[in-house]
PQR file with spaces between the fields and no chain letter, atoms N, CA, C, O and H, PARSE charges and radii, in Angstrom:
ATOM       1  N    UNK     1     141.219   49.448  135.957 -0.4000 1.5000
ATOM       2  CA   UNK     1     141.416   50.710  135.273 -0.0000 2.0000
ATOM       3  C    UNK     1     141.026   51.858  136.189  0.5500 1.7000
ATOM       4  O    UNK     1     139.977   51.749  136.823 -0.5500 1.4000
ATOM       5  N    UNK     2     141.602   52.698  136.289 -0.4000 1.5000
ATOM       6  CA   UNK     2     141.495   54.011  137.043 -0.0000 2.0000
ATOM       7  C    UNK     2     140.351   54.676  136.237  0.5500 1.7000
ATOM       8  O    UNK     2     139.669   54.060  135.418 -0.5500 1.4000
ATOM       9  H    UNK     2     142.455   52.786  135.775  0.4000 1.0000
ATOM      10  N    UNK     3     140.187   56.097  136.565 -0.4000 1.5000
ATOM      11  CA   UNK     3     139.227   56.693  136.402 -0.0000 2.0000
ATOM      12  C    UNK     3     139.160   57.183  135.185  0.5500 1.7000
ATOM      13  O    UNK     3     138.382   57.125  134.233 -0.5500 1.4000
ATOM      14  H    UNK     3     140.741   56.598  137.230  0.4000 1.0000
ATOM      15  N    UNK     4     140.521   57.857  135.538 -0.4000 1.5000
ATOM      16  CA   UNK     4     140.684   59.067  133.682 -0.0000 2.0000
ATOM      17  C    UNK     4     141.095   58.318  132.629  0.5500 1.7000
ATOM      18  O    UNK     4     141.339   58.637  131.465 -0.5500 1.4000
ATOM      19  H    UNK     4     141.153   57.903  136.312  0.4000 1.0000
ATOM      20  N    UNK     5     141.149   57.051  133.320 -0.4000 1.5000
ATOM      21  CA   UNK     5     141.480   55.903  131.454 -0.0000 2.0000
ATOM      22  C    UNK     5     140.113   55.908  131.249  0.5500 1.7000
ATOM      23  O    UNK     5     139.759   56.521  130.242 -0.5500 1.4000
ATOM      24  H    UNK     5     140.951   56.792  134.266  0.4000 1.0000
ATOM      25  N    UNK     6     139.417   55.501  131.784 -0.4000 1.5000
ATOM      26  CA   UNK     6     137.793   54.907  131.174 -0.0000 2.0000
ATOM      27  C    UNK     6     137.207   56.323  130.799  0.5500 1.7000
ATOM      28  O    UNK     6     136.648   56.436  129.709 -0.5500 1.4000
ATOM      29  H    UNK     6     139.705   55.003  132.602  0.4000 1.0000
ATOM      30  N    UNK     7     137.275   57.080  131.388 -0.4000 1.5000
ATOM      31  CA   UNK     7     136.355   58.746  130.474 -0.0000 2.0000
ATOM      32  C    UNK     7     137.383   59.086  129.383  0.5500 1.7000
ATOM      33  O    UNK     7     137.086   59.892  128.501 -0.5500 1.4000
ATOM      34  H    UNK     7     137.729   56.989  132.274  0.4000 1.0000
ATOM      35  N    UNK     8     138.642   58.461  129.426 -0.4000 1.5000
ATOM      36  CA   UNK     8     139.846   58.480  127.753 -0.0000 2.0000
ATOM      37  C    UNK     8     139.287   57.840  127.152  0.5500 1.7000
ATOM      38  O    UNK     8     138.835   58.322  126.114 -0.5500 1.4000
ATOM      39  H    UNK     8     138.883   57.806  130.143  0.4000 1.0000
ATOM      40  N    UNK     9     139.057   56.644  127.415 -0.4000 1.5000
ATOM      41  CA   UNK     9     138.329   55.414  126.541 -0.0000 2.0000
ATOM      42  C    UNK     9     137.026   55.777  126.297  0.5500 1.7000
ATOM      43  O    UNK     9     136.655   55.683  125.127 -0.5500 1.4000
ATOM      44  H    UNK     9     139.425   56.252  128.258  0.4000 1.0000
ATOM      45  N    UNK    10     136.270   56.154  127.090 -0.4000 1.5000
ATOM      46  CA   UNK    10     134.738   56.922  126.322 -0.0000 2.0000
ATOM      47  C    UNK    10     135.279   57.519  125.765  0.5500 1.7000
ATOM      48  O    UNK    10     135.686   56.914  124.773 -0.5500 1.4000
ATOM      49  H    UNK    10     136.571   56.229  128.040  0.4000 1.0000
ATOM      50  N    UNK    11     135.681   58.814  125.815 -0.4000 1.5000
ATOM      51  CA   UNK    11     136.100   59.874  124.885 -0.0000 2.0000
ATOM      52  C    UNK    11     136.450   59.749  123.310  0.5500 1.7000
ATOM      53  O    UNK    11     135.925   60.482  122.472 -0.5500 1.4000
ATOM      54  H    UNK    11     135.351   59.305  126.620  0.4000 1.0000
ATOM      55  N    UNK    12     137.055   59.103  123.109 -0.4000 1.5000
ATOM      56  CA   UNK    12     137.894   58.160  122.181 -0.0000 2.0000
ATOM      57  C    UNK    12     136.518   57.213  121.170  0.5500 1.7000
ATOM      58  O    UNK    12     136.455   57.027  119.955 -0.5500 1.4000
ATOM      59  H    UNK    12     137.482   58.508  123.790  0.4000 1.0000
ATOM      60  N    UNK    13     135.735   56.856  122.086 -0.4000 1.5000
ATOM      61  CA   UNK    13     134.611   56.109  121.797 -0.0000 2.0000
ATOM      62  C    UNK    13     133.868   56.634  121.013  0.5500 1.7000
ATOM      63  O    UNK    13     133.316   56.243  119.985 -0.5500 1.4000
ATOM      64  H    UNK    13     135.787   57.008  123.073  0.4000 1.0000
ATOM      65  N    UNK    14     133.881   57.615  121.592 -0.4000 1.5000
ATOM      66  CA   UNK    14     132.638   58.696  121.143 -0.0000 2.0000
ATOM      67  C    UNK    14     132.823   59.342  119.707  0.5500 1.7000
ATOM      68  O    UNK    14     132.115   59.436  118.704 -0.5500 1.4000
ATOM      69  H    UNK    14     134.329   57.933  122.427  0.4000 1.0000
ATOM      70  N    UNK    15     134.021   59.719  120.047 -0.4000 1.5000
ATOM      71  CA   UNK    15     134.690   60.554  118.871 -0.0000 2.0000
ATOM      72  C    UNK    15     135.226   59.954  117.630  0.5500 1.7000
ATOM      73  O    UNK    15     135.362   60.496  116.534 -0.5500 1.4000
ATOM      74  H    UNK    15     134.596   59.643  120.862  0.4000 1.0000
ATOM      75  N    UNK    16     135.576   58.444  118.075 -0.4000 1.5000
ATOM      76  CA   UNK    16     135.680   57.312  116.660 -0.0000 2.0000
ATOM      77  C    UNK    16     134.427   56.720  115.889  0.5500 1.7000
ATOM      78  O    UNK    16     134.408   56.033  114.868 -0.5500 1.4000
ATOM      79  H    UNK    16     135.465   58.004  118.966  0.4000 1.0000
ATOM      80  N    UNK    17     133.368   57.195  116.689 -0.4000 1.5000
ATOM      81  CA   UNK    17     131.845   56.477  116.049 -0.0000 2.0000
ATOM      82  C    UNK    17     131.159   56.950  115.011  0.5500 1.7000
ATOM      83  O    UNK    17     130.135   56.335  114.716 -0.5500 1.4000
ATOM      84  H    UNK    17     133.383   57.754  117.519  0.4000 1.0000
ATOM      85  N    UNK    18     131.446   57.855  114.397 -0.4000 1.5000
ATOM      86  CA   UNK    18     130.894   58.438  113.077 -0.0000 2.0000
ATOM      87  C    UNK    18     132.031   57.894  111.902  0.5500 1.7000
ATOM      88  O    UNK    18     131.745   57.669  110.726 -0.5500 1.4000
ATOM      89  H    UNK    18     132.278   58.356  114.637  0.4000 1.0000
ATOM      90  N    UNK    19     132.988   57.786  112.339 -0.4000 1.5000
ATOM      91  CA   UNK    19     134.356   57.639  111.279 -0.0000 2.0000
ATOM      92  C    UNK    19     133.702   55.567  111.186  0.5500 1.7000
ATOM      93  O    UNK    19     133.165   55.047  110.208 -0.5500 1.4000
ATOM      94  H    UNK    19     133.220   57.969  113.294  0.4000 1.0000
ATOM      95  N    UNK    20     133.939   55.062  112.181 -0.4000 1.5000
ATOM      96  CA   UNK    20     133.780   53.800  111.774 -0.0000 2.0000
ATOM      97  C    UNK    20     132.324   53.121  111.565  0.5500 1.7000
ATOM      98  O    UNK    20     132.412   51.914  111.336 -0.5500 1.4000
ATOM      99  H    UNK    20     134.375   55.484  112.976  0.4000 1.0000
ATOM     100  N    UNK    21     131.052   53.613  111.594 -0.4000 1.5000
ATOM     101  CA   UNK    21     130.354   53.722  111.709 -0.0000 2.0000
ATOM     102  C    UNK    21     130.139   53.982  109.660  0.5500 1.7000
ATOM     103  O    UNK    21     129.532   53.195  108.933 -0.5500 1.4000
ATOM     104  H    UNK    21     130.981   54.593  111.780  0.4000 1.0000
ATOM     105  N    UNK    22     130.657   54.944  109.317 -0.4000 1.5000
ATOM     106  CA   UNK    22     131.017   55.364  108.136 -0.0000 2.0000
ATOM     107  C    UNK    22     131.234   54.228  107.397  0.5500 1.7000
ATOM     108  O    UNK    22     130.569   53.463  106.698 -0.5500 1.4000
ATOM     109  H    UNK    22     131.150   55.584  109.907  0.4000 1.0000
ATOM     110  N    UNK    23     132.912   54.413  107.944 -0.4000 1.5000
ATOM     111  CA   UNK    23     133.737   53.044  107.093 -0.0000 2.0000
ATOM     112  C    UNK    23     133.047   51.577  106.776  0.5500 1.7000
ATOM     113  O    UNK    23     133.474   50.793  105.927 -0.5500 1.4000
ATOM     114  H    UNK    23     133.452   55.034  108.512  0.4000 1.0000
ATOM     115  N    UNK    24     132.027   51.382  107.527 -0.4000 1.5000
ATOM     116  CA   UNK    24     131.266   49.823  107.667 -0.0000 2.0000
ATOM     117  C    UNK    24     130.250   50.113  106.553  0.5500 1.7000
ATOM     118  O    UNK    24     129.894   49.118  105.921 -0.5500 1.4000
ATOM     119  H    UNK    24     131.680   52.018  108.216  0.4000 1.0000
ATOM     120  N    UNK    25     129.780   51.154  106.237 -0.4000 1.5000
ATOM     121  CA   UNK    25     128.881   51.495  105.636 -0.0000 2.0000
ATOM     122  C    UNK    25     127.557   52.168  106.061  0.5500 1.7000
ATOM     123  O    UNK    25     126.732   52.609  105.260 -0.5500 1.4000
ATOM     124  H    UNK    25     130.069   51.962  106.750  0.4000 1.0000
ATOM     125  N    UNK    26     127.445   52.200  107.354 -0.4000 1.5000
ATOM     126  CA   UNK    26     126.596   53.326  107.896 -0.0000 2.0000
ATOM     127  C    UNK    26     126.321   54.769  107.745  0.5500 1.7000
ATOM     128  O    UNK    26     126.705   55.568  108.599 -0.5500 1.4000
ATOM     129  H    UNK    26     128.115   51.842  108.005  0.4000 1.0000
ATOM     130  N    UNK    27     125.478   55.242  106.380 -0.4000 1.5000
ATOM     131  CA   UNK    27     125.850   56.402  106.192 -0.0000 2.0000
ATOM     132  C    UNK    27     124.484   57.695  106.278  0.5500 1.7000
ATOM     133  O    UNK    27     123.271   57.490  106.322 -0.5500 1.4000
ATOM     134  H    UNK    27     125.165   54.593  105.686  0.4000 1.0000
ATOM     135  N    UNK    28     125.015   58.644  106.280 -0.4000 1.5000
ATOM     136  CA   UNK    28     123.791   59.860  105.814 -0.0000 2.0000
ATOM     137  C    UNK    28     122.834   58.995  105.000  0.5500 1.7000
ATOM     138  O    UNK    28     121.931   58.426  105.613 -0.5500 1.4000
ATOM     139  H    UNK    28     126.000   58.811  106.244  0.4000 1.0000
ATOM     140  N    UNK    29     122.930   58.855  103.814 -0.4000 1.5000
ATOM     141  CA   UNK    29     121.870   58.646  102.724 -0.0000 2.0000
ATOM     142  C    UNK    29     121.422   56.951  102.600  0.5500 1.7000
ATOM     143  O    UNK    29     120.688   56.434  101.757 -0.5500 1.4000
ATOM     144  H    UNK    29     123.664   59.317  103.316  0.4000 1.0000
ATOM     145  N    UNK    30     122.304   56.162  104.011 -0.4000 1.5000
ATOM     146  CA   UNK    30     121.286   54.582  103.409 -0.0000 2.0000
ATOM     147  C    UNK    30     122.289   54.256  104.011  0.5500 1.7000
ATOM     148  O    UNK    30     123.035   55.053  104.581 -0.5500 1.4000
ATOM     149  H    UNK    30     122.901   56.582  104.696  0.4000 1.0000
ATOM     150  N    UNK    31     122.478   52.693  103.949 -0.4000 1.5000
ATOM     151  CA   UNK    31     123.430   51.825  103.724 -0.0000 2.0000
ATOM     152  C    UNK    31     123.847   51.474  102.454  0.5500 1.7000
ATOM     153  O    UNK    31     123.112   51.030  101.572 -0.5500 1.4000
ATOM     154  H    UNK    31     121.872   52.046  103.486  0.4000 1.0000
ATOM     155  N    UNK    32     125.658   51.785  102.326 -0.4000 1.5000
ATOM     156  CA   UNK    32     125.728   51.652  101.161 -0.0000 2.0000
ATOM     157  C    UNK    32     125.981   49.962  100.619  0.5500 1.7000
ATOM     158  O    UNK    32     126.260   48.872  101.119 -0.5500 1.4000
ATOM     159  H    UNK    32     126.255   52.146  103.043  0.4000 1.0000
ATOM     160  N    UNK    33     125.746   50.426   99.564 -0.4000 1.5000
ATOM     161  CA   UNK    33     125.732   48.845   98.931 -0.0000 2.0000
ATOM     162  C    UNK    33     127.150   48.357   98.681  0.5500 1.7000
ATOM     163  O    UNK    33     128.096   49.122   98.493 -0.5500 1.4000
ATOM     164  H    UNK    33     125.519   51.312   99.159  0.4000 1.0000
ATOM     165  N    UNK    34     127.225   47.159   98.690 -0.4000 1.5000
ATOM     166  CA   UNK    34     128.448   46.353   98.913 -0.0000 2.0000
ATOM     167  C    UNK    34     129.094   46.388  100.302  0.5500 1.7000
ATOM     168  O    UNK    34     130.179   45.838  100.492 -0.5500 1.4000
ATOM     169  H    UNK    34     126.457   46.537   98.842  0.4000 1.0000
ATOM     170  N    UNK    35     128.559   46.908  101.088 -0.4000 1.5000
ATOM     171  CA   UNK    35     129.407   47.170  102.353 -0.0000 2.0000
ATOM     172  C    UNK    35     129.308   46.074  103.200  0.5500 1.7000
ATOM     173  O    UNK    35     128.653   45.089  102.859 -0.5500 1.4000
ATOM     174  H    UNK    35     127.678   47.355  100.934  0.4000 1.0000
ATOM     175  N    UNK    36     130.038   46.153  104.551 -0.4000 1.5000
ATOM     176  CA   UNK    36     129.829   45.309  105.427 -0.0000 2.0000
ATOM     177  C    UNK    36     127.858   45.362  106.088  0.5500 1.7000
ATOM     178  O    UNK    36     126.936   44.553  106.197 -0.5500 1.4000
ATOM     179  H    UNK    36     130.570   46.953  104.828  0.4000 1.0000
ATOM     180  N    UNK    37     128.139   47.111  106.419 -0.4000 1.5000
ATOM     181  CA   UNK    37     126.536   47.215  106.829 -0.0000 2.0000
ATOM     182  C    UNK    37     125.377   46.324  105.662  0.5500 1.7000
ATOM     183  O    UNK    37     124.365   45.729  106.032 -0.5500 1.4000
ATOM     184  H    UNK    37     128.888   47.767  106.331  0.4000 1.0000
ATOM     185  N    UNK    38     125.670   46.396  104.790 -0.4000 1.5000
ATOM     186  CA   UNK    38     124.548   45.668  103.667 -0.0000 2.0000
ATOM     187  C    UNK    38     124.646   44.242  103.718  0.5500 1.7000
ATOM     188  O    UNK    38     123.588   43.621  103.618 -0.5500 1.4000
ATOM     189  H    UNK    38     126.493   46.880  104.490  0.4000 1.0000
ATOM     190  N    UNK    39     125.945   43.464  103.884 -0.4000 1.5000
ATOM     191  CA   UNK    39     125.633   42.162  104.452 -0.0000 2.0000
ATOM     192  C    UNK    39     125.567   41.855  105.649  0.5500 1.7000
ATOM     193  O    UNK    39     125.840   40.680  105.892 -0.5500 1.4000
ATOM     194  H    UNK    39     126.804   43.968  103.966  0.4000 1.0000
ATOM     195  N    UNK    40     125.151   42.853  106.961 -0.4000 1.5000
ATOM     196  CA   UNK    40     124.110   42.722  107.851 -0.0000 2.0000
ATOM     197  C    UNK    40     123.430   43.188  107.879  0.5500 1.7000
ATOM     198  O    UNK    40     123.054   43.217  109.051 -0.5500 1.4000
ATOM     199  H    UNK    40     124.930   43.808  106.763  0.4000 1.0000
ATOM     200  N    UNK    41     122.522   43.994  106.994 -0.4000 1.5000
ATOM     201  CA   UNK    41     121.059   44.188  106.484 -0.0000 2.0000
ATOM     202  C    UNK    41     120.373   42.744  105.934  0.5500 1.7000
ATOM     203  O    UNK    41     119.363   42.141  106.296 -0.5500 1.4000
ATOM     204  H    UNK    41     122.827   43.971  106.042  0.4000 1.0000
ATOM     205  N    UNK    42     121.309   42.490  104.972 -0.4000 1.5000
ATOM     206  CA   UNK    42     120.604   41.372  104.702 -0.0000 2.0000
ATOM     207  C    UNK    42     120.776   39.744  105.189  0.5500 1.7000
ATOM     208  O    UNK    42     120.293   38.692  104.772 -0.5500 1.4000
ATOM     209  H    UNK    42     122.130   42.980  104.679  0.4000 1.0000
ATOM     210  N    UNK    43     121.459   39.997  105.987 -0.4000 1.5000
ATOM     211  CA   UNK    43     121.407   38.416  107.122 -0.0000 2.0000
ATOM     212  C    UNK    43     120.329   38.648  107.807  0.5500 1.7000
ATOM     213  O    UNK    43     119.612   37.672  108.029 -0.5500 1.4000
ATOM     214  H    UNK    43     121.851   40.852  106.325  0.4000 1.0000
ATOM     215  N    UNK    44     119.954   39.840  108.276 -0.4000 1.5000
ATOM     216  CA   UNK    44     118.880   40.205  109.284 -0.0000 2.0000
ATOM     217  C    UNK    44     117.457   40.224  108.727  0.5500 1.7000
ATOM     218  O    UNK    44     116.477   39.879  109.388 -0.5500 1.4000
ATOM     219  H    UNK    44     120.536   40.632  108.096  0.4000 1.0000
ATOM     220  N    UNK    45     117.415   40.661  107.437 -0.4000 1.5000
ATOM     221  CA   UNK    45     116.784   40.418  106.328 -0.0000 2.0000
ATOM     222  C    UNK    45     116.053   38.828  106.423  0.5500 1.7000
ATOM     223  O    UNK    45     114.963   38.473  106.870 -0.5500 1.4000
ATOM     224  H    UNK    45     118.211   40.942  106.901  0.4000 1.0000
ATOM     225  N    UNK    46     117.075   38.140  105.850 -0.4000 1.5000
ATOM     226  CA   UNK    46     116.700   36.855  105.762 -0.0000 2.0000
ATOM     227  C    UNK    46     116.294   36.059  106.999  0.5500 1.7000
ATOM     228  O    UNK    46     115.666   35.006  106.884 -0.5500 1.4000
ATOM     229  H    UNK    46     117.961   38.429  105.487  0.4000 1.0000
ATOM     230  N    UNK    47     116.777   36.736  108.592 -0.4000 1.5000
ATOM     231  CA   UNK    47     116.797   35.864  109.444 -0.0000 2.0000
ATOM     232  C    UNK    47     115.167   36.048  110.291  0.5500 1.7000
ATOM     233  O    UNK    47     114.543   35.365  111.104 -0.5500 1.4000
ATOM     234  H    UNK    47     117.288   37.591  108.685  0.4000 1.0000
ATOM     235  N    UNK    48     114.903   37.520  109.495 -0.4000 1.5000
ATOM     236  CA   UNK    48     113.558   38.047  110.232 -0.0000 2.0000
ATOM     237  C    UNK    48     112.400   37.669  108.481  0.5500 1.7000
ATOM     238  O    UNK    48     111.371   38.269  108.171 -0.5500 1.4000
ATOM     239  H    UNK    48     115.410   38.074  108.835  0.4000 1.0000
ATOM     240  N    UNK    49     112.773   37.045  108.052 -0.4000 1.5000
ATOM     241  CA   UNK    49     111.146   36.272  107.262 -0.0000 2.0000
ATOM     242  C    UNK    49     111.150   37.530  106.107  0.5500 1.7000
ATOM     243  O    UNK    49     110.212   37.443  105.315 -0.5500 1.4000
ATOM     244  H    UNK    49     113.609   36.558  108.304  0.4000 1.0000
ATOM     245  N    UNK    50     112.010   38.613  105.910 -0.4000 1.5000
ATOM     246  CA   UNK    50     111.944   39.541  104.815 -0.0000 2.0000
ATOM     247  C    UNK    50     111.929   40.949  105.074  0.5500 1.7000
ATOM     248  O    UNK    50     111.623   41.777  104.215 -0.5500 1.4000
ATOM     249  H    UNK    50     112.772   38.683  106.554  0.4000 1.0000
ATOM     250  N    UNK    51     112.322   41.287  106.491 -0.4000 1.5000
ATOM     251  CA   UNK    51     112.403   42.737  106.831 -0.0000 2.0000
ATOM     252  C    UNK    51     113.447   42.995  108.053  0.5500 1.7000
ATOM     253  O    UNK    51     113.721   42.071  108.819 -0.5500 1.4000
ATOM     254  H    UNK    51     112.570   40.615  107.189  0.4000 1.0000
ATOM     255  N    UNK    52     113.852   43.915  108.160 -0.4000 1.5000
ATOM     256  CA   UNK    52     114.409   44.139  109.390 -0.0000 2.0000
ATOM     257  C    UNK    52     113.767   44.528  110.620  0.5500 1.7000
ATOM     258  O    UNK    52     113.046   45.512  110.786 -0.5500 1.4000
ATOM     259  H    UNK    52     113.629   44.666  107.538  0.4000 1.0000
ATOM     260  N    UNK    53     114.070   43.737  111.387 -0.4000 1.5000
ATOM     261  CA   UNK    53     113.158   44.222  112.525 -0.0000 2.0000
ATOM     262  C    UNK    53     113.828   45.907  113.280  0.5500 1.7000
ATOM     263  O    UNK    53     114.936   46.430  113.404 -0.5500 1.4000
ATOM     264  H    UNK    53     114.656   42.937  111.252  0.4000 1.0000
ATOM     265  N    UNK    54     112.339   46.275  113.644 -0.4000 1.5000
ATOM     266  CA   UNK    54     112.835   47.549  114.767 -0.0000 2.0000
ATOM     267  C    UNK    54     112.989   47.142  115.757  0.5500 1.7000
ATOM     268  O    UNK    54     112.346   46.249  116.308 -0.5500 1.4000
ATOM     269  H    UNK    54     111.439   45.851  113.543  0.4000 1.0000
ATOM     270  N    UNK    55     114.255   47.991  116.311 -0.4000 1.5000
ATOM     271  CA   UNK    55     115.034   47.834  117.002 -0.0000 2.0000
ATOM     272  C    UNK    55     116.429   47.113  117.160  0.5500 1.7000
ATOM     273  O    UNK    55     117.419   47.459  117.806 -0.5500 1.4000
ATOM     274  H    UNK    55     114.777   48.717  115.863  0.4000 1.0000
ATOM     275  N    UNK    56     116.206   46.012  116.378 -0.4000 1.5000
ATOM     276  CA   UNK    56     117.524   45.426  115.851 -0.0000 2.0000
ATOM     277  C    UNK    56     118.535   46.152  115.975  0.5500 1.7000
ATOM     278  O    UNK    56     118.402   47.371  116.076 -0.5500 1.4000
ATOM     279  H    UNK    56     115.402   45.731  115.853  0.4000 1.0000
ATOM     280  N    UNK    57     120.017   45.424  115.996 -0.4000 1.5000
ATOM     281  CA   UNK    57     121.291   45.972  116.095 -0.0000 2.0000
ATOM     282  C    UNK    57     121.552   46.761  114.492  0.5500 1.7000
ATOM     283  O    UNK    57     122.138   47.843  114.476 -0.5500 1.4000
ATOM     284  H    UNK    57     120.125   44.433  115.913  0.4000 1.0000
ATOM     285  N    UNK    58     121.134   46.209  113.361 -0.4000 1.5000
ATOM     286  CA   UNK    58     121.131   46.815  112.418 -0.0000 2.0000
ATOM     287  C    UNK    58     120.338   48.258  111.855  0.5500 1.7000
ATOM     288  O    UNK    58     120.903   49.141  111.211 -0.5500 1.4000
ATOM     289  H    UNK    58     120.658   45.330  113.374  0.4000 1.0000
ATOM     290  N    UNK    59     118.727   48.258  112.315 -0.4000 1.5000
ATOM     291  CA   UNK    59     118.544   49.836  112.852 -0.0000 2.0000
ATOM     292  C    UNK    59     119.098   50.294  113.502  0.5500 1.7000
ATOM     293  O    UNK    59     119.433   51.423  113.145 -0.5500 1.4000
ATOM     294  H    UNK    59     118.268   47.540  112.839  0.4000 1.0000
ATOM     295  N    UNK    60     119.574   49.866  114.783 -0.4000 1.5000
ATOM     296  CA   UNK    60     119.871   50.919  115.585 -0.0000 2.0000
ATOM     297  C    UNK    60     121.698   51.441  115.215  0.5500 1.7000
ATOM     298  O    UNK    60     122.088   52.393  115.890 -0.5500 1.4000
ATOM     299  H    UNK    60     119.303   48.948  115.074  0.4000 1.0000
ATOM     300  N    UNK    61     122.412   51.013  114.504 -0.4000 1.5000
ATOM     301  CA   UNK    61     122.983   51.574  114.090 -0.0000 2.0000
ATOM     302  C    UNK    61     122.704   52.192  112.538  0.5500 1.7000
ATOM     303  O    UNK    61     123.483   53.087  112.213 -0.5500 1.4000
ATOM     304  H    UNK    61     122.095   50.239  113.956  0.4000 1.0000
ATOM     305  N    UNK    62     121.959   51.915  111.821 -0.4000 1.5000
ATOM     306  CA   UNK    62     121.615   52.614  110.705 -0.0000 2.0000
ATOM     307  C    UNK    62     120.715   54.341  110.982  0.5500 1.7000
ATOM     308  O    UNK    62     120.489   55.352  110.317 -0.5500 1.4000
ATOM     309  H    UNK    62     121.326   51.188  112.085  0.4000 1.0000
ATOM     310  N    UNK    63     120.414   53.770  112.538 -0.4000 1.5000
ATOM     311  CA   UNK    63     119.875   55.503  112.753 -0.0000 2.0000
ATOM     312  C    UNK    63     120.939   56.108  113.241  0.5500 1.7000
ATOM     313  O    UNK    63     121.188   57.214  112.761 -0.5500 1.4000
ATOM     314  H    UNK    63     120.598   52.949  113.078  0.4000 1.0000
ATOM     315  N    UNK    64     121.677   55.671  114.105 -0.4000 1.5000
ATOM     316  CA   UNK    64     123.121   56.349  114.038 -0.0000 2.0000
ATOM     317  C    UNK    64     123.722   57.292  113.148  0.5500 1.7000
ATOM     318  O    UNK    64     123.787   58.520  113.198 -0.5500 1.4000
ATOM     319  H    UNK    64     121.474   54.772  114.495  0.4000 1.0000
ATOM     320  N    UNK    65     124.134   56.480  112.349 -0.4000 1.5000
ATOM     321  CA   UNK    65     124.898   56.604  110.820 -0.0000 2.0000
ATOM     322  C    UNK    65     123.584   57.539  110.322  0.5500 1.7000
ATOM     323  O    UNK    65     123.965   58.702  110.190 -0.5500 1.4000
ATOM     324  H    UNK    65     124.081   55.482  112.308  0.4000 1.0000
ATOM     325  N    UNK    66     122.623   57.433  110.110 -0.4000 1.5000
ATOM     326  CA   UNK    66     121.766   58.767  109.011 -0.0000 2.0000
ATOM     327  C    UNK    66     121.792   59.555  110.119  0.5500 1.7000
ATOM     328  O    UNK    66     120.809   60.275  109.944 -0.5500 1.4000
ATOM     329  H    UNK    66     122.314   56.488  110.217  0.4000 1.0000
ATOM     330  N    UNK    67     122.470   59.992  111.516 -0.4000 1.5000
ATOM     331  CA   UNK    67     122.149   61.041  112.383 -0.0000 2.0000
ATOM     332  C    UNK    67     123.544   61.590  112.569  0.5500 1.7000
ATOM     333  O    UNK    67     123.457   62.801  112.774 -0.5500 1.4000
ATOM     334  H    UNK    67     123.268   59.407  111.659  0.4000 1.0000
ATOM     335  N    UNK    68     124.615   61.232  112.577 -0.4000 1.5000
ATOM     336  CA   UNK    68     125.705   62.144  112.866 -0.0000 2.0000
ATOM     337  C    UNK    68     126.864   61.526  111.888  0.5500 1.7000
ATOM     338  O    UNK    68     127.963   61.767  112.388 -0.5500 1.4000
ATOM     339  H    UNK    68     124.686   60.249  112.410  0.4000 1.0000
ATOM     340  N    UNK    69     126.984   60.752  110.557 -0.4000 1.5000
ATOM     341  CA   UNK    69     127.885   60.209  109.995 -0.0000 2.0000
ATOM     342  C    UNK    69     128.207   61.058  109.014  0.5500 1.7000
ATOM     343  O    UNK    69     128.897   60.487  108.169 -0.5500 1.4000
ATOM     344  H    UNK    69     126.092   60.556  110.150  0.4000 1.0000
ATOM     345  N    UNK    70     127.917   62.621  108.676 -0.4000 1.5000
ATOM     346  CA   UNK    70     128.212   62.986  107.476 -0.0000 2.0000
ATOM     347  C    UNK    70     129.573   63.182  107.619  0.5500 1.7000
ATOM     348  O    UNK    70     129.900   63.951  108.524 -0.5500 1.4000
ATOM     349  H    UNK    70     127.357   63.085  109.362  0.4000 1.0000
ATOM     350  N    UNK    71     130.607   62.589  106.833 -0.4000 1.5000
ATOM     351  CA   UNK    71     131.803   62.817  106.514 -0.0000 2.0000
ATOM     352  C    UNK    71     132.056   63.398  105.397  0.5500 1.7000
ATOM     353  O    UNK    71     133.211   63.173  105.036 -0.5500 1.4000
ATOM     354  H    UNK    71     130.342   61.965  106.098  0.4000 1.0000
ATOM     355  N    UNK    72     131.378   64.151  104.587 -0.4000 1.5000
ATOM     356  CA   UNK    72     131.470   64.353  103.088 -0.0000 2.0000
ATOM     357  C    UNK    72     132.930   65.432  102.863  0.5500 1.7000
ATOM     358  O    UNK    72     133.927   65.446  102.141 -0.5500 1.4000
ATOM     359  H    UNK    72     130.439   64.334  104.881  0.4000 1.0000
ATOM     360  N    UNK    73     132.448   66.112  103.752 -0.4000 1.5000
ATOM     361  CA   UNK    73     133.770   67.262  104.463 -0.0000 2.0000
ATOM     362  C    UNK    73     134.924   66.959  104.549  0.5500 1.7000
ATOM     363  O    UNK    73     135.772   67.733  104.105 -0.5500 1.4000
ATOM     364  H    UNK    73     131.638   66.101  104.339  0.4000 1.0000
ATOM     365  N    UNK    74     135.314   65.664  105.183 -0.4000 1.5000
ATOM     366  CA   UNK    74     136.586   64.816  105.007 -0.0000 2.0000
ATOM     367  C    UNK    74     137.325   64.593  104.115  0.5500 1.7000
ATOM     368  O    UNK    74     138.289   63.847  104.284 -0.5500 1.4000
ATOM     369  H    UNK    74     134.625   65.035  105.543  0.4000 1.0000
């Protein structure tokens, strides 16, 4: 890949990560329930003895999502 595809492809990256991030269930106010994000809350849940661990892939996108996911505007 050349140069200006991969800073397209970041670009693109960047700018799709609140929208899908959203859609999974990653949101402003929690993870919503029934979502995909909530049945990996709670696999992670169960796989860590009853909590989610920090740092996990599941915080670290749940701080994501409560930091730049407001779509309400949409």
């Amino acid at each position: 890949m050349d140069t200006l595809m991969i800073i397209a492809c970041g670009g693109a990256a960047v700018f799709a990560a609140p929208y899908v991030l959203s859609a999974v269930g990653f949101t402003t106010s929690g993870i919503a329930a029934g979502s995909y994000a909530a049945s990996m809350m709670s696999a992670a849940d169960v796989a860590n003895g009853g909590g989610v661990a920090a740092g996990s892939l599941v915080s670290i996108l749940q701080a994501f999502g409560a930091a730049c996911c407001d779509l309400s505007g949409w």
